[in-house]
N, C-alpha and C positions, 0 to 999 in steps of 0.2 A: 668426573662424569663424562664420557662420549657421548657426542652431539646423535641425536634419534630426529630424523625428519618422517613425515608420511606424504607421499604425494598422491591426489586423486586424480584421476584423469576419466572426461567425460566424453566418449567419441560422439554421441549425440545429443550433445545441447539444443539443438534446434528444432531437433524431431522429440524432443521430450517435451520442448512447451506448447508443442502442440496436440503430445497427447491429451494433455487436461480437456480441450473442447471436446476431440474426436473420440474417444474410448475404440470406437471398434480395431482390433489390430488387426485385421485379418484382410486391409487393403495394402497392396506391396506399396510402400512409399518411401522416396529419397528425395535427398536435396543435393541439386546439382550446381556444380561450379563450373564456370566458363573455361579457367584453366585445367581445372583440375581432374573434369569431369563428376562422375560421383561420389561424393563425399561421405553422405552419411544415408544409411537404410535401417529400414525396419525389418523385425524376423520374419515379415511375410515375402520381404522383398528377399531375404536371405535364402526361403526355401526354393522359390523359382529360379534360382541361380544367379542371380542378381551378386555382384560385388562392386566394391571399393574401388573407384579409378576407372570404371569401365565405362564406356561409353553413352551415351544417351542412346543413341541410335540402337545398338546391342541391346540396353537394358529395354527398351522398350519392344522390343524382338521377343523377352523373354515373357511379356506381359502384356495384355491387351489396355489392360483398366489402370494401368502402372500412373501412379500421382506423383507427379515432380513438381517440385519446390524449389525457387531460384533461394541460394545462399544468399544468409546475412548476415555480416558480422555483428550487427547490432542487436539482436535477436540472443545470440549465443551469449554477448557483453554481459547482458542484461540478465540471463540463466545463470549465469557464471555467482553475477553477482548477489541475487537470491540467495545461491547454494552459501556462499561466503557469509551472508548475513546471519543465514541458521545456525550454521556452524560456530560462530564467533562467541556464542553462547558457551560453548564449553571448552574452544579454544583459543587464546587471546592473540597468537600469532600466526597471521594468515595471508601469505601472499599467492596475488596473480602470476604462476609461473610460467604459465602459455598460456595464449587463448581458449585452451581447452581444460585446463589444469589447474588445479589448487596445491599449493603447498604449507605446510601447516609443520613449525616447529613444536615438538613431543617431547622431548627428552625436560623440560622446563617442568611437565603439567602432572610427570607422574607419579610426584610425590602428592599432590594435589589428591590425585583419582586411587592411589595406591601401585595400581598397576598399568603395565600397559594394554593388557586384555581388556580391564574395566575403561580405560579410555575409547579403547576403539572401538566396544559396545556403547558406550554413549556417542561412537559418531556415526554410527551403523544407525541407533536410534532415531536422530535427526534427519539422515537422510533418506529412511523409507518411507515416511508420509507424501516425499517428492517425485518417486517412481521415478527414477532416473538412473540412465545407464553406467556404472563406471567399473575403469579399474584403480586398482591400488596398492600399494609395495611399501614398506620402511625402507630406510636406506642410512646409512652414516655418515653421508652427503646429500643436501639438495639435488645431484644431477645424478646419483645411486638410486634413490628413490625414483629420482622420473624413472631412469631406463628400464630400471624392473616393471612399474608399473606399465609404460607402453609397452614392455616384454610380456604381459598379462601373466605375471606374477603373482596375485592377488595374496599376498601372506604379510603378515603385523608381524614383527621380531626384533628383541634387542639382541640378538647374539649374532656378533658383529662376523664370525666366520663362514654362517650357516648366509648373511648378507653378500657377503666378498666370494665363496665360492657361485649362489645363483648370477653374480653381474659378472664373472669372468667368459661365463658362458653364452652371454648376449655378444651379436654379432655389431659390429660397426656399423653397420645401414642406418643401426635404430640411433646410433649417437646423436649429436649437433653438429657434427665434424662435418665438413662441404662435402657434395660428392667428390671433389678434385684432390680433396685430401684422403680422404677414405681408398681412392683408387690409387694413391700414390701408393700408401700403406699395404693395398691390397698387392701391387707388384713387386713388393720385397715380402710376399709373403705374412704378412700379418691380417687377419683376418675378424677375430676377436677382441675384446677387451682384455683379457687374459692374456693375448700374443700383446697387446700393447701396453698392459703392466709390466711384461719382462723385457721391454728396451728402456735402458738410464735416457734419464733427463737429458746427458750430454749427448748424446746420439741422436736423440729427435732433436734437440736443436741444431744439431749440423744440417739436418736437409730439410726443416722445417719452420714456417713462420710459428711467432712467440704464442698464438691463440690456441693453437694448438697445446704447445706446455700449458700454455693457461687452464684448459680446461681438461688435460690429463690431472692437473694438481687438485683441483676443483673435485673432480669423479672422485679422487684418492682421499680427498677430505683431509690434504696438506694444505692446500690454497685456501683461505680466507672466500665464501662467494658470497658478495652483497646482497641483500637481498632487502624490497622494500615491501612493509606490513601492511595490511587492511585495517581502514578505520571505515566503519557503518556510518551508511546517510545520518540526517538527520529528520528527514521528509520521506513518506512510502509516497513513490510513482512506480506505477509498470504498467507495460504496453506490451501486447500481443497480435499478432496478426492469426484472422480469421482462415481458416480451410476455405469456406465458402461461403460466401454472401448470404448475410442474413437479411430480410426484408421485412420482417414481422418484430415491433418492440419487444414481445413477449419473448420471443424463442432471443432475443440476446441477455436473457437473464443467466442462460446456462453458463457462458460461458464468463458474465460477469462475478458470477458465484465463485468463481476461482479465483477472481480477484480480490474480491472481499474477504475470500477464507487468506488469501495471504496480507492482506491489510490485520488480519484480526491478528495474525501470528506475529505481525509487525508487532502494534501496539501494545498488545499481552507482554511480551517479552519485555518491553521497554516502561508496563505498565501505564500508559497514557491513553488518553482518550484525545478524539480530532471532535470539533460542530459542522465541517464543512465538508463533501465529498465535491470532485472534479471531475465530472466523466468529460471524454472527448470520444465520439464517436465519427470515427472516418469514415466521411461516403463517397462510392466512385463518383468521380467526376463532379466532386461538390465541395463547398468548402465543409471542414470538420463542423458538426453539432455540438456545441455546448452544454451538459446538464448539471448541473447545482443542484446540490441536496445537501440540508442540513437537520441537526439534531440537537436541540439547544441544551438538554440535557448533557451532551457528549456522550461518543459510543464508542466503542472499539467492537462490538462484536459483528460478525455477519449478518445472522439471521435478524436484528433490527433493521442492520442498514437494508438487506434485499425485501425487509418488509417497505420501506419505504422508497426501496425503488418502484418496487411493483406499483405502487400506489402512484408514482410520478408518472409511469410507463404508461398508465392506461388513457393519460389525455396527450401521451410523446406523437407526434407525425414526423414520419422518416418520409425524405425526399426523395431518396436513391440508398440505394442498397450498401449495407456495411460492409466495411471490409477489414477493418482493426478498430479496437478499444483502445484505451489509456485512461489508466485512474491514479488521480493524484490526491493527497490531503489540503485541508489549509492547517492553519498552525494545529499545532498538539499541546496538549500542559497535560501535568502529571494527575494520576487517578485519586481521587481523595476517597477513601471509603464510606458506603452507605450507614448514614447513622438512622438509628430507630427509636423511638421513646417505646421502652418496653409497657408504659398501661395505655399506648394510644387506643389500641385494639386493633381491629381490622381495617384493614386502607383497599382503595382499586388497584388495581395491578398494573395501570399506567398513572405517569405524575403528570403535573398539571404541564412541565416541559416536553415532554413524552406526544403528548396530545396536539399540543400546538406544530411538535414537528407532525404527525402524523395526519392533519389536517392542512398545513402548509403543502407536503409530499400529492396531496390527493387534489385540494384546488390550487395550490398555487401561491407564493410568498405575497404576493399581492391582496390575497381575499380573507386575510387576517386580520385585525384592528384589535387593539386595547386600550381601554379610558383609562386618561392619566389627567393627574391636575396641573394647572397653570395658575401663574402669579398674576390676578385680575378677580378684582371684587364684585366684577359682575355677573351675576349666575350664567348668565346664557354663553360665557368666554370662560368659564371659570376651569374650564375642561375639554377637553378634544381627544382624539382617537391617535392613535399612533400605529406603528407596525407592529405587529405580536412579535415577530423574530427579532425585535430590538425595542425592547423596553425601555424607554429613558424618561421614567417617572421622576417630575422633580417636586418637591412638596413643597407646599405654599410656608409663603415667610414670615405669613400673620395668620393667627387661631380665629379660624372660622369660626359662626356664632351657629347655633342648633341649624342644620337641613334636613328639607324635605327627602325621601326616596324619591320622588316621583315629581320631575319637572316638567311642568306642560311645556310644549314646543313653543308655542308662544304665549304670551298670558293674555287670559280672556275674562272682560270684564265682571264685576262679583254679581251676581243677580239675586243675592241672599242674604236675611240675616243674618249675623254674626255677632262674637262675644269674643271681645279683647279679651288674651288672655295674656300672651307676652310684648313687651316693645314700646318704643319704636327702637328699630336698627335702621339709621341713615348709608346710604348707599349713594354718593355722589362721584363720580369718576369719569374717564374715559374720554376727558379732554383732546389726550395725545392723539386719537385716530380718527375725532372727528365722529365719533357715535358717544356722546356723552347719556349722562343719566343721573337720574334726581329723585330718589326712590326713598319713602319711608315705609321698610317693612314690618310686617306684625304676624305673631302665630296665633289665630283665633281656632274657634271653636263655633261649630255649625250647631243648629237645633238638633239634629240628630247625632249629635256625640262625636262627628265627624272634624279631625283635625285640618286648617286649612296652613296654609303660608299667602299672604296677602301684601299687599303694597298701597300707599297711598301716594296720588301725585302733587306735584304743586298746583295744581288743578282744582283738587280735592276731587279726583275721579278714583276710585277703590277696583284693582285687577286681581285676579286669582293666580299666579305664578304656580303655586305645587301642592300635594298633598300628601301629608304624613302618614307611612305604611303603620 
């Protein structure tokens, strides 16, 4: 079997993750490089005349309203590596071949897929939800494939001839060759790949360094090219930077929705669910905002998690104006599916985990409580409150005798007949902390039918402690 590679190549990583916030295209926008000048533009900046490499000064000559963007590599990193993670789903070998480029070994997958048409329909598939610019080419070399693709090639093919005649036709400029090499080549007349397929090995090593061979044998798909694969995080973070400053919590839902639709794409894929979300909100000139949010059930889908941003959003105060996101997970574990008892009947359509996040989201982790029991015989310690978002019920280690629902706060003396009906139950304890107690209780019965819970002291003074629902 001949080796089949496909290379993607993305000229604007940068100005694609920034379409997701902005939608409108019809403001001419690029990102400019110090050295390089303009780097990357938009079709609007394409039809005023706007190009690649040209100056800022010029470009902004051509356009009044023209948006420039200082380059970042970290920006595109991060694009790059999105793309790769989608991908990986239906490709298992996948490397970083530029900063701008993905290369993806084919010839492995296409007994898998059957073909290679049905391959590159399932990566056509993955990568249109992304709206992102690219080109593409096969090749029967990793560095075959680049050149056609940054030749805007854009053709899938295993017929290795219909590959070798399009790349003889590509000019040296586009290779990896230095300029100083290409110009060497260019003054004996060689000008193409095709002019420099037809000089032997032994002749370019006479007036030429060994990297050259190197990656003459590389392109020819003689040479052996190492290449290292993609392995997938195991945590979803991504960070965007904002067009323009948002000052309003509400209006950064929009472009938090993008984050969470690829948080969902994460999880789904991986099948897992997260309880914790990370936002980091960057403000000028302030330190970053921290927001937590969680979901005790676990979620992976969007429109939960932006139900309960919204819900945090509306008590958020921003000190100064945003200017980038970053959303991270805390731990993940895998999705167990919802089990049902088919004669329950009908249920709410939120669970009792469900509510508690969506309560917590609205006032706050702090303004939750839930009764839990404690190891103490004395009714009034017998139980306390803990944090809803962290339940850590531990159950008593001796069998409670009959209680009342209903504990008065404090007990108030009996001012009534009554009728023994159960007891006594002795209650002595609480030596250790200095609030002891000497309690003989009883569960009587009032004249009117009315169940009591009572105490007697060593006193022989009779309190009323609770009363039976």
């Amino acid at each position: 079997m001949h080796s089949l590679w496909l290379y993607l190549h993305f000229p604007n990583l940068q100005l694609d993750s920034y379409a997701i916030e902005e939608p409108d295209a019809s403001l001419p926008r690029v990102i400019l490089d110090s050295h390089s000048g303009i780097v990357q533009l938009n079709q609007a900046a394409r039809h005023v005349g706007i190009k690649t490499h040209m100056s800022l000064g010029t470009a902004a000559a051509l356009h009044r309203d023209l948006q420039v963007l200082p380059s970042s590599p970290k920006i595109e990193k991060q694009q790059l590596n999105l793309i790769a993670q989608r991908l990986y789903l239906i490709a298992s070998d996948i490397c970083f071949f530029s900063p701008q480029g993905l290369l993806l070994r084919v010839h492995n997958m296409l007994r898998l897929y059957g073909s290679l048409d049905a391959l590159w329909g399932m990566i056509k598939k993955q990568l249109a939800p992304l709206n992102v610019d690219f080109f593409y080419a096969s090749g029967h070399s990793p560095l075959a494939a680049k050149l056609l693709a940054l030749r805007g090639w854009n053709k899938v093919t295993e017929q290795h001839d219909v590959i070798l005649t399009a790349l003889k036709k590509v000019d040296l400029t586009v290779t990896d060759l230095t300029a100083k090499d290409v110009g060497k080549l260019n003054s004996v007349g060689v000008k193409t790949v095709e002019q420099l397929f037809a000089i032997p090995f032994g002749e370019l090593a006479k007036r030429f360094e060994s990297h050259v061979i190197t990656y003459l044998g590389q392109l020819r798909g003689e040479f052996n090219h190492p290449v290292e694969f993609f392995h997938p995080v195991e945590h979803f973070q991504q960070h965007i930077e904002l067009l323009y400053e948002i000052e309003r919590s509400d209006v950064l839902l929009r472009p938090i929705q993008h984050l969470l639709t690829s948080l969902e794409s994460f999880l789904l894929l991986r099948d897992e669910l997260t309880q914790q979300l990370h936002l980091t909100l960057y403000q000028r000139g302030k330190d970053p905002l921290e927001v937590h949010i969680g979901s005790q059930q676990g979620e992976y889908r969007a429109k939960h998690w932006s139900a309960l941003l919204t819900l945090r959003f509306e008590s958020l105060i921003l000190n100064a104006p945003i200017v980038a996101i970053q959303l991270a997970t805390g731990k993940t574990f895998v999705r167990c599916p919802d089990k049902h008892d088919l004669f329950l009947g009908k249920q709410g359509a939120v669970s009792r985990l469900q509510l508690v996040s969506l309560l917590s989201a609205k006032l706050g982790e702090n303004a939750l409580f839930s009764p839990s029991t404690v190891n103490d015989y004395r009714p009034e310690c017998a139980s306390q409150y803990t944090s809803a978002l962290e339940i850590k019920e531990s159950h008593p280690e001796y069998h409670q005798s009959l209680r009342p629902s209903l504990l008065l706060p404090v007990p108030v003396i009996l001012c009534e007949a009554v009728s023994i009906m159960h007891g006594p139950e002795r209650i002595s304890t609480g030596w250790w902390d200095h609030h002891p107690i000497v309690r003989d209780y009883f569960i009587a019965m009032s004249q009117n039918g009315q169940w009591f819970w009572v105490f007697k002291t060593p006193e022989k003074q009779w309190f009323l402690h609770g009363i039976f629902s």
